[in-house]
N, C-alpha and C positions, 0 to 999 in steps of 0.2 A: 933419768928424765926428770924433767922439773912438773911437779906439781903444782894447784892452785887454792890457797885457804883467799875464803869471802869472808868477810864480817862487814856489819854496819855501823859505821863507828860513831852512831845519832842513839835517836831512840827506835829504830826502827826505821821501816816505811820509806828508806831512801831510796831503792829499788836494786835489791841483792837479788831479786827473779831475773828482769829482764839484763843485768850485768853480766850472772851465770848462765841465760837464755845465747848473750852474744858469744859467751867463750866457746859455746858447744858448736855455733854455727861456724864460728873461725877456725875452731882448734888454736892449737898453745905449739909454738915454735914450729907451727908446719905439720904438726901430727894430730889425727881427730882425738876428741876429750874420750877415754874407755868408759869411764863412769861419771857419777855425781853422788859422792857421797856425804848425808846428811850428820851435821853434828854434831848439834843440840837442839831442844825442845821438842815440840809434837805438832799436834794437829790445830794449833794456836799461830801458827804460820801463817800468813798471808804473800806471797810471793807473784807478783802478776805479769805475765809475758804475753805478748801480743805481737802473731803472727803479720810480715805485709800483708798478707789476703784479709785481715778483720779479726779472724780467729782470735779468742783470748783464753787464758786462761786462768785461776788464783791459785799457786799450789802452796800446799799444805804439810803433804808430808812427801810425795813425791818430789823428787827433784826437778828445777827450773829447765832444765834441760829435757825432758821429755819430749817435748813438741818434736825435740830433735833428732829422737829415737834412739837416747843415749840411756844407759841401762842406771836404775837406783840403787844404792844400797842404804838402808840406814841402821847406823850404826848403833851400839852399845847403849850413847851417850842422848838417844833418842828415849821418846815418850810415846810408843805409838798405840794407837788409837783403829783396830782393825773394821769398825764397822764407820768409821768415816772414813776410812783407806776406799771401803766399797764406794761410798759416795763420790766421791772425789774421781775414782774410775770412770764414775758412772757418766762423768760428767764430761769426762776427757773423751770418752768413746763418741759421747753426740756431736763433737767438736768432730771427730775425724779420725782419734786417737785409740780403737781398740783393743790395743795389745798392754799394755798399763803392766797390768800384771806379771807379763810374761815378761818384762823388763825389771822387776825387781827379786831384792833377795833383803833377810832380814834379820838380824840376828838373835840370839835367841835369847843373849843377857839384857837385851831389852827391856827396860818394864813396860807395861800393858797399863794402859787409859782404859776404864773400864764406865760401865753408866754410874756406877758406883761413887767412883771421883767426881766423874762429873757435876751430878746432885747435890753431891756435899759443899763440893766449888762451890756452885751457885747458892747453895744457902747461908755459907760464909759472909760469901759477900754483899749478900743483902743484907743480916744482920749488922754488918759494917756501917748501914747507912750513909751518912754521909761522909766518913772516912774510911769508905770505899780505898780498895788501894787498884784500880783499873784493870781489873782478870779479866781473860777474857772468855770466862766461862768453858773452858774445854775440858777441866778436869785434870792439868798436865801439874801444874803446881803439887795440886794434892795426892796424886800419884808420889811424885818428887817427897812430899812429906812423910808419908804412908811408907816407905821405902827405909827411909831414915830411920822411921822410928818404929819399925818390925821389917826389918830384913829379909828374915827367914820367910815371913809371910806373903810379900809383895808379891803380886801376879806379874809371872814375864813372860815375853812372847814364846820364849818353849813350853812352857805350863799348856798355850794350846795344844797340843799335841798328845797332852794326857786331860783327858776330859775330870777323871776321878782327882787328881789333882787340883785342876783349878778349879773344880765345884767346892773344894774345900779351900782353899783360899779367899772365893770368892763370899766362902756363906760368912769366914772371919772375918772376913773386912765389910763387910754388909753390917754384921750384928753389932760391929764396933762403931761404927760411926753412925746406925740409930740409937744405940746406948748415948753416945755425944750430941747426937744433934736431934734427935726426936727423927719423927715418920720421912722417910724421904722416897718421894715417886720415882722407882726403878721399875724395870722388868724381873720376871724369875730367875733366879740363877738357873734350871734347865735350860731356859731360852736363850740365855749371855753363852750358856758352854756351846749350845747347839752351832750361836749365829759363828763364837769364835772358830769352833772346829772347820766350821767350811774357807774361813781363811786359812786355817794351817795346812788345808787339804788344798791348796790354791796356791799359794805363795812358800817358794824355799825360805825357809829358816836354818840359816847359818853357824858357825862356832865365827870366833872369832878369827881364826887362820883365814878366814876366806878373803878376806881383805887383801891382804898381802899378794893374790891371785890378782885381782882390780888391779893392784898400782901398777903389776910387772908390764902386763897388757899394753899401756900408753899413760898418756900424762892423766891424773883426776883434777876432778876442781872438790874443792868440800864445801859445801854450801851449806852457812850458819844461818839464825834464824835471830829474829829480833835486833835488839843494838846494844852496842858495850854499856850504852849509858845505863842501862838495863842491866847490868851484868849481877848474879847475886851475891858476889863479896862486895864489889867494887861499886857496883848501881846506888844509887840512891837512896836507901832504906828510908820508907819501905816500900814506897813503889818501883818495885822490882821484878824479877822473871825466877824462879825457882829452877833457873838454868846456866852454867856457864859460860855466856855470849863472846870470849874475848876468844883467844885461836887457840887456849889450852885441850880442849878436848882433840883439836884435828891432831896438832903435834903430838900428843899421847897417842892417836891412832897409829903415826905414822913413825914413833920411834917404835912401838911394836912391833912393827914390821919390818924394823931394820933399815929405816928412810928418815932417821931423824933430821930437821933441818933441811931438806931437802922440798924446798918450798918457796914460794913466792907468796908473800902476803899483799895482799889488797885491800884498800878498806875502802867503803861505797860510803859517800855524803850527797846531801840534797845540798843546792846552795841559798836551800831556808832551814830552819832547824825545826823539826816538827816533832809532836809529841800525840799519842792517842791515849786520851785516858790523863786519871791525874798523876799531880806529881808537880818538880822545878821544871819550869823553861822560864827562863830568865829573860828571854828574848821576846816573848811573845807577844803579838802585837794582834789584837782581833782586826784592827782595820786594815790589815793585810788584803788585798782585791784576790784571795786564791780559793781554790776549792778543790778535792779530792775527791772523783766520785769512786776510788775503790777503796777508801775508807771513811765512809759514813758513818754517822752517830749512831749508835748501838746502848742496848741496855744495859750493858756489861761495861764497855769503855769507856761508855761516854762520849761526847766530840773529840772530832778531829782538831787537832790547834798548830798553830801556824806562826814562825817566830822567827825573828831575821835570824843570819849566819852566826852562831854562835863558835866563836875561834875558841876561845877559853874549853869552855864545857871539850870541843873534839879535840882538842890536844890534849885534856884531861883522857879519853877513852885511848890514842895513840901511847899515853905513858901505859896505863894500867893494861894494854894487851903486851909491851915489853916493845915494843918495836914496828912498823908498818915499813913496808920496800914498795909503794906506790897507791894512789888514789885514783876512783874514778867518782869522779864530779858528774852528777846528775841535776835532770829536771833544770837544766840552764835554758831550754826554751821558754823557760818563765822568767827570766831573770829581766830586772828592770828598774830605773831609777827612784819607783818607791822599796827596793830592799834597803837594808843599812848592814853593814860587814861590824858584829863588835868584836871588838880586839881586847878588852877588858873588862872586868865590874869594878864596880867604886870602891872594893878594897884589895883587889888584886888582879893579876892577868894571867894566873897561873894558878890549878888547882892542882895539892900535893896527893901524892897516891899512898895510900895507906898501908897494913898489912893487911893481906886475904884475911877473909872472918870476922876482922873486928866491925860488927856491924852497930857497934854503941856509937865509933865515929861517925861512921856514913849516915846513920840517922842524926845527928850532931851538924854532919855537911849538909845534911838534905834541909832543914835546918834556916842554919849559913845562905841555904841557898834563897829560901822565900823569900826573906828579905833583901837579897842584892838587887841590885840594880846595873842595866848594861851600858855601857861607856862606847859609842858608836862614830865608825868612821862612814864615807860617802858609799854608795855602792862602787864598787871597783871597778872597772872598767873593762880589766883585763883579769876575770872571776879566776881561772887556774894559776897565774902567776900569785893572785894575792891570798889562796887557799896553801900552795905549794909552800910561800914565803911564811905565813902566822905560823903553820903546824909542824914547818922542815922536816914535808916529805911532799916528793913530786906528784903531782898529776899525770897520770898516764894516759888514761881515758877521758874523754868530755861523754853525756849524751844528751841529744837535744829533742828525743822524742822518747817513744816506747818500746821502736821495736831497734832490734838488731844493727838493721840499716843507718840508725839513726845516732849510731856510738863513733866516735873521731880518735881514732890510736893517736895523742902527742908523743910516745920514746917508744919506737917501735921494736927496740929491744926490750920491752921495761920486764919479760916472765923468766928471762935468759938468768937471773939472778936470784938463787933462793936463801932465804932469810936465816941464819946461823945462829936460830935460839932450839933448843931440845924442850923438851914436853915439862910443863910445870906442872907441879902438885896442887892438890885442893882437902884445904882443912876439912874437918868433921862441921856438920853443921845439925 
């Protein structure tokens, strides 16, 4: 069976919820979706799907497919975060959504978001001032860091399940990062093991074999989280994601399991280029007439920014994921004779992909990038033909609203065909 990888090949925000929202309600080749399983990053997600009845929802760490009654898993390559898992539940139950829980499973190499990260996130980035690099305060980054640079000690989601364990992980990484960063307002470590124990006692935690169970089942979708442009070799240093955004993590899921290449890639674009938080957008135009009300200005991000079609920049995230087999074009019910389509900057039309890691370049391009300027043709006329033509690779989907209903299949075969690249490597960082 063919499976389904999402990504956002923006900075985000192009709507990879309501994309993976449609695939659950259609199903893929005629058979329903088994699962949705989650990538990369954590509870830094914002993913929004909205039911015909009104219903909404932002997911986070559960999959976009919920609504749908389609079971989560997330994976290895995940950051999670168990007492905003509760939240997050809590919110989907008042919606209609009770069973949350009972629809996922979670593995156990996971590392654990703890208040811990949290805290320290957020004091980083205030000290930053105004070279802020746009976190979004959840803690998943420094989790990511913490990981890196004490292994052994990283809290991960098996650790709940032995309480004397993660007390003592938890009091190291506590005593280490008041040594670095002075006092930071947490709760007791008794109270973190207690709240974490009641999710292990709540939710299966998995090995990694259990995946392999999901795919046999029916087709998955894997649902990433933020955008390539965002990616942390390739992203823009240093406003960047402490995550791997491009489709290396699903492919390493799925040649594990003996399913390499066995996939249809998708990559979800708005047909504006938006960015939340700082960093390049080349494109950006504040006199833009648009507005976002599910991503508002925050103290963490900062605004939301808004910036015509940049072709350049998405064909730059199409090379550095290795390859795309179709597009779905979003948010084209805004589309209108004040966008401008750019097709180049005033010193190029084509950003080169680097080697993973070298992040001296990418701060070097990021760079490059403040000072370009974009080189603009008329709004298009015909938005998928002239998306399909800059980035050579087709449009398969349009959507003109929020919900499901509101998605237009253009190649009604486009999932029939999976994409013939195997699981790429990721340097030390």
């Amino acid at each position: 069976m063919n499976h389904v990888l999402v990504a956002d090949l923006g900075y985000g925000d192009a709507g990879k919820g309501t994309v993976v929202d449609w695939l659950c309600a259609k199903g893929i080749d005629g058979r329903p979706v088994a699962a949705v399983v989650r990538y990369n990053g954590g509870g830094q997600a914002g993913h929004s799907v909205v039911l015909p009845d009104g219903r909404r929802h932002v997911f986070a760490q559960f999959g976009a497919g919920t609504l749908r009654g389609v079971h989560t898993h997330l994976s290895r390559f995940m950051v999670v975060d168990p007492l905003a898992l509760v939240v997050e539940a809590d919110h989907l139950a008042d919606i209609g959504v009770p069973d949350a829980f009972d629809r996922l499973t979670v593995e156990g190499d996971a590392l654990l978001a703890t208040p811990y990260h949290r805290a320290a996130n957020r004091a980083r980035e205030i000290a930053r001032g105004a070279h802020r690099h746009g976190s979004c305060g959840k803690g998943v980054g420094e989790a990511m860091g913490y990981a890196l640079a004490h292994p052994a000690d990283a809290p991960r989601v098996a650790d709940t399940q032995a309480p004397g364990v993660l007390g003592a992980k938890l009091a190291v990484l506590r005593d280490r990062l008041v040594d670095e960063l002075g006092p930071l307002d947490v709760p007791p470590i008794d109270a973190t093991v207690r709240a974490f124990g009641a999710f292990a006692a709540r939710v299966p935690i998995v090995s990694r074999a259990f995946l392999g169970n999901l795919l046999a089942i029916g087709p998955v979708v894997f649902e990433g989280a933020q955008g390539v442009l965002l990616d942390e070799w390739h992203g823009f240093h240093p406003y960047t994601t402490w995550s791997t955004t491009t489709y290396d993590n699903a492919e390493t899921l799925l040649a594990e399991a003996g399913q390499a290449g066995n996939a249809t890639r998708l990559g979800v674009l708005r047909v504006v280029t938006t960015r939340h938080g700082p960093g390049p957008l080349v494109t950006e135009d504040p006199a833009l007439p648009l507005a976002d009300p599910n991503n508002p200005t925050n103290r963490w991000q900062g605004r939301f920014r808004f910036g015509h079609f940049d072709a350049v920049a998405h064909r730059y995230a199409v090379e550095v994921c290795g390859g795309v087999d179709g597009i779905a074009l979003t948010h084209l019910d805004v589309a209108s004779a004040a966008l401008r389509f750019c097709s180049s900057y005033d010193w190029t039309d084509r950003l080169v992909a680097g080697a993973a890691g070298d992040l001296d370049r990418q701060e070097a391009l990021t760079r490059r990038l403040f000072r370009s300027r974009a080189v603009y043709e008329p709004a298009p006329v015909d938005w998928p033909g002239a998306v399909s033509a800059a980035l050579e690779v087709p449009v398969v989907v349009t959507s003109h609203g929020p919900t499901a209903e509101a998605k237009q299949v253009l190649r009604p075969n486009w999932a029939a065909r999976a994409h013939p690249v195997a699981a790429g490597g990721h340097p030390a960082r």
